[in-house]
C-alpha positions in Angstrom: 97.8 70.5 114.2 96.2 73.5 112.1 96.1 73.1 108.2 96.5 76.1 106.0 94.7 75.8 102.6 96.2 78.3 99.7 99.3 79.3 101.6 101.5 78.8 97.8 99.6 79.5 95.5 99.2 83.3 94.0 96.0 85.8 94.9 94.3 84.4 98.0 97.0 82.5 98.5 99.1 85.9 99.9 96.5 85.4 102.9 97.1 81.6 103.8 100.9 82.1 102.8 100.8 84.9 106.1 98.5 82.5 108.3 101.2 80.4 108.2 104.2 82.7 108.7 102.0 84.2 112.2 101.2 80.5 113.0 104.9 79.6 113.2 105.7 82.7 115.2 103.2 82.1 117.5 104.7 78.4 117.5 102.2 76.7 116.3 102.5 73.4 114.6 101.5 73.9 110.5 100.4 71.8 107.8 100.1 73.5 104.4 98.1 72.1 101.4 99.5 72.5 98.1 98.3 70.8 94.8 102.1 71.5 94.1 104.5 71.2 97.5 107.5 72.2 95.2 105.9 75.4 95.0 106.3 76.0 98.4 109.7 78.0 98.8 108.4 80.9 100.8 107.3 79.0 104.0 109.0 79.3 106.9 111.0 76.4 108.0 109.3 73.3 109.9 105.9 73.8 108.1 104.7 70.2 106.6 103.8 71.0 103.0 101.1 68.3 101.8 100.1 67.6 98.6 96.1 67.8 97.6 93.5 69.4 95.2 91.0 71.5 97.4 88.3 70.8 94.0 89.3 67.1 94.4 88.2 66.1 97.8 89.5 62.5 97.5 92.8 64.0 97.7 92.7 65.3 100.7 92.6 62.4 103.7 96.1 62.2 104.3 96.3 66.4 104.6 93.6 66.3 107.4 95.2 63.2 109.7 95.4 64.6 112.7 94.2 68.3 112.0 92.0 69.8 114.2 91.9 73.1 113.4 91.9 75.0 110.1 92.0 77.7 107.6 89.9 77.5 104.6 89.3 79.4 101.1 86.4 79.2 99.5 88.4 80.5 96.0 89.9 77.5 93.8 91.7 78.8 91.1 90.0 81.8 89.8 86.5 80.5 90.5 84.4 79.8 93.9 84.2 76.5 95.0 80.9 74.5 94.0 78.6 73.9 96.8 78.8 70.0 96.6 82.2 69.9 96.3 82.9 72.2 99.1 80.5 70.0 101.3 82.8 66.9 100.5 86.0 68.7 101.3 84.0 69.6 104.8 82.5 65.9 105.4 86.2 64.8 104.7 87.4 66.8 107.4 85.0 66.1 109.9 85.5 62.6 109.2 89.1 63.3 110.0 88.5 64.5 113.4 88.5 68.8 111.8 86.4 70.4 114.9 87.0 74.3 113.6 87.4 76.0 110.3 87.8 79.6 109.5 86.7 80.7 106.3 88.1 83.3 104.0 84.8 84.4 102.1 84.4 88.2 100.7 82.4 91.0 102.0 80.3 92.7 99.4 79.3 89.2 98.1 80.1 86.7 100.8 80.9 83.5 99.2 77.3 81.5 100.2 78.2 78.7 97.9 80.8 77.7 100.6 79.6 79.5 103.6 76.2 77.7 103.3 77.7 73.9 103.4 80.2 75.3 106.2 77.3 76.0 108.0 75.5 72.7 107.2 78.3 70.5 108.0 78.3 70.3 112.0 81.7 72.0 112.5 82.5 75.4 114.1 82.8 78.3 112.3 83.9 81.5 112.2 83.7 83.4 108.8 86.0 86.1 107.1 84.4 88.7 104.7 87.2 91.2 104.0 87.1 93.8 101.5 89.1 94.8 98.9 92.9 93.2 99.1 95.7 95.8 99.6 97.8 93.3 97.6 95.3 93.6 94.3 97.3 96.7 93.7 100.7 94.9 92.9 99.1 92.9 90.2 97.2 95.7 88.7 100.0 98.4 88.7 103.5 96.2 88.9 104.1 95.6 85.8 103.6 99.0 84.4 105.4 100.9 87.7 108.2 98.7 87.3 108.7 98.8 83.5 107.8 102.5 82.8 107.0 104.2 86.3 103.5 104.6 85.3 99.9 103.6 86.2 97.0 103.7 83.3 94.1 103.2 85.3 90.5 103.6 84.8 88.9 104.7 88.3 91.6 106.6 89.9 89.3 108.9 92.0 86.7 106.6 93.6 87.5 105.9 97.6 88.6 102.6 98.8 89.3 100.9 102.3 92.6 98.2 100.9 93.3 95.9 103.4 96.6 94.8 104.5 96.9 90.8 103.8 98.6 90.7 107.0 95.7 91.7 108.9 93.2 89.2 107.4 95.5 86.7 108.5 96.0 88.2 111.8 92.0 87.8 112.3 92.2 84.8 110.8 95.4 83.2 113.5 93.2 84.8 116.1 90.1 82.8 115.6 92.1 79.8 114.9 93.6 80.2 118.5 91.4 81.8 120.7 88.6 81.2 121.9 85.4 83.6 121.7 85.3 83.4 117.5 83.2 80.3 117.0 80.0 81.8 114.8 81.4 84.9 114.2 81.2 86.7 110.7 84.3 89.5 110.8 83.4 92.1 107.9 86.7 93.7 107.8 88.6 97.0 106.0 92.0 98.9 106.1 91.6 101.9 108.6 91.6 104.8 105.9 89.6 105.6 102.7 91.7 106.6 99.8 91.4 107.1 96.3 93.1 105.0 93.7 95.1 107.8 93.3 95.9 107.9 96.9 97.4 104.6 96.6 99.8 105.5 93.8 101.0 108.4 95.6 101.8 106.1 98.6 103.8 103.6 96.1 105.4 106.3 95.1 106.3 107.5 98.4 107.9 104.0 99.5 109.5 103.7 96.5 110.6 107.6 97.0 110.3 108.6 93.2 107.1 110.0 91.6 105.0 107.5 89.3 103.1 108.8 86.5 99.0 108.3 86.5 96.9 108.0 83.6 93.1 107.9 83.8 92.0 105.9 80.9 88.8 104.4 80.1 87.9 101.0 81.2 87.7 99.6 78.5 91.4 100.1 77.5 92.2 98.5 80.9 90.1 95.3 80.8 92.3 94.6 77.6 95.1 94.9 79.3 94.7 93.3 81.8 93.2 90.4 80.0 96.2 90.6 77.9 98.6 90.2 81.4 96.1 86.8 81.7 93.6 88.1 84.0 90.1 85.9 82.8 87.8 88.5 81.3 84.8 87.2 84.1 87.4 88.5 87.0 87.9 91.5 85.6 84.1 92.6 85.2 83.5 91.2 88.7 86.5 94.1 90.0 85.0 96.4 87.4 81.5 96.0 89.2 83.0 96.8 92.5 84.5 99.9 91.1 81.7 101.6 89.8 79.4 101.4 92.5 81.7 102.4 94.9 81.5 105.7 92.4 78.4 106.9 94.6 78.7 104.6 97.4 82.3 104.3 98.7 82.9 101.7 101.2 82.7 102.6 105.0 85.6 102.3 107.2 85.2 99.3 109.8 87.3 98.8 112.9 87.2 94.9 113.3 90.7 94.1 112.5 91.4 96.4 115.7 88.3 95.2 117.4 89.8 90.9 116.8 93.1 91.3 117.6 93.6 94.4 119.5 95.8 96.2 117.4 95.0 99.1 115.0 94.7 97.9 110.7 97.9 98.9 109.2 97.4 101.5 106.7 97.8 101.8 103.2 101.3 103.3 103.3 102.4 100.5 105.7 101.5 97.8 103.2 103.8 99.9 100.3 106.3 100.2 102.4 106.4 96.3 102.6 105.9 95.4 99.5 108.4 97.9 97.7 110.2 95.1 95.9 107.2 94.2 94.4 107.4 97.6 92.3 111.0 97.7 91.5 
């Protein structure tokens, strides 16, 4: 049995939501953990839904009976987990007979407060460190594409590599089945650089009407986007990324091809499947 952690919930959870949609197609037995099961509408069919609190690890005993295998954020709720909380979720799955756990950490700041008791705990490994989430971009611009076919944005022309949530998960169902990934840390980007403005463009496209962009100053857009609920810490941290990538843009890495033997979808590809998301 392989448990999925984060497969309902929003953010992170578009990853382990995909994990389990590839698991069941590669017909795979799933277990997904959800503090909330009745949340869980958007899971395939025949995946057990289990109820538990990844910050509460005393919850969790009944989600890994009989799991030997499984995927793992290091994100609970907005924040990271705490290092001795995150070593009692892992003791409580070794206890439980967990032999293998893939990680989903972060690349330009891999999530050590996690990765570190992963490491400690006496289980195989394998870590993921993508970059930044394709899927960032439908809660950043959704709301104001769908309501007035616009994007305010501070940043538009600084270079990107978005990644396609389908592809972590992809690395992420390969690890998990194969073998060959025990150890391994997979830095991982989409397959193009584009510009913020790029990325609108390619919305546009999929949605086949032009949006409006407005460059604004960051400011204005950390209001708003603290006004749309976003904590103000989260939206410095994305801030940060964005203005160093200002002189140095991210490289382009070919591990997603490299793991699973299929080229990253592109930018354009990931628009063209979340169009709903903008209409």
């Amino acid at each position: 049995m392989i448990l999925v952690m984060g497969a309902t919930g929003p953010g992170t959870g578009n990853i382990g939501r995909t994990v389990v949609h590839q698991l069941v197609a590669a017909g795979r037995p799933v277990r997904a953990l959800s503090r909330d099961p009745g949340r869980a509408v958007r899971l395939p069919d025949g995946v057990e839904v289990v109820k538990g609190d990844l910050g509460r690890p005393e919850t969790l005993h009944t989600a890994f009976k009989g799991v030997d295998r499984m995927y793992m954020m290091a994100i609970d709720g907005w924040g990271v987990l705490e290092p001795e909380t995150a070593a009692e979720v892992l003791d409580v799955a070794r206890g439980a007979g967990v032999r293998h756990v893939v990680l989903l950490s972060a690349s330009d700041n891999p999530l050590v407060e996690v990765e570190e008791p992963l490491r400690a705990s006496g289980l195989d490994w394998t870590f993921l460190r993508p970059g930044e989430f394709a899927v960032n971009t439908a809660d950043y611009w959704g709301p104001s594409i769908r309501d007035k076919g616009e994007v305010q944005d501070a940043y538009l022309d600084v270079r990107g590599v978005p990644i396609h949530e389908a592809d972590v998960a992809a690395v992420a169902v390969t690890a998990l089945l194969e073998d060959g990934h025990v150890g391994a840390i997979y830095t991982m980007t989409g397959p193009e650089s584009l510009s913020r403005r790029d990325q609108v463009r390619a919305i546009g496209a999929a949605l086949g009407r032009d949006i409006s962009i407005k460059d604004v100053t960051p400011e204005k857009v950390r209001v708003m986007m603290i006004d749309r609920g976003w904590p103000g810490e989260v939206v410095d941290h994305i801030f940060n990324y964005f203005s160093a990538w200002v002189d140095n843009p991210p490289e382009v890495l070919s591990t997603v091809e490299e793991v699973t033997g299929r080229p990253a979808r592109t930018y354009a590809q990931w628009a063209d499947d979340h169009v709903m998301d903008f209409r």
